[in-house]
Phi, psi and omega in degrees: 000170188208146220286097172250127162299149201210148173321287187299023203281164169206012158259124161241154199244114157287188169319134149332156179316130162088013194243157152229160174307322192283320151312329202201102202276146161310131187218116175338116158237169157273145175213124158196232192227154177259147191224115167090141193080182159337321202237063185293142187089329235277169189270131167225158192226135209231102163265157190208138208252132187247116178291135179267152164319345158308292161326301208269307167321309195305287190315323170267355156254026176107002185306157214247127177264120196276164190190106189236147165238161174259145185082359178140176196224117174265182169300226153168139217239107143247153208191139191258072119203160152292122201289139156263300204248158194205125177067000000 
């Protein structure tokens, strides 16, 4: 998969301190807030995965979509639309 812009991005997050682009692409986010439900307020950050064809054969015969962060695991959403309401 690959780093895709989406309307709300308002952002873009480059490589870490010591990365480079060719190592790490630069990735579109959204940064606000979640509105409405449980975690109403909470500060949130929103990124979007563009499936390559590969991807998407994996997926339809059940294949399992992976999700890694570096440094720790905050809480997180995946999810095929933009979450607005969260809980």
């Amino acid at each position: 998969m690959i780093p895709a812009e989406f309307p709300e991005a308002n952002q873009v997050f480059g490589p870490p301190q010591g990365m480079s682009v060719e190592q790490v692409m630069p990735v579109h986010a959204f940064v606000g807030e979640v509105h409405g439900g449980s975690c109403d307020g909470v500060n949130m950050i929103v990124v979007a995965w563009r499936p390559e064809p590969e991807d998407l054969v994996a997926l339809c015969e059940g294949g399992l979509v992976y999700f890694a962060v570096l440094g720790g695991l905050p809480p997180h959403v995946v999810s095929t639309t933009f979450p607005t309401r969260i809980g």
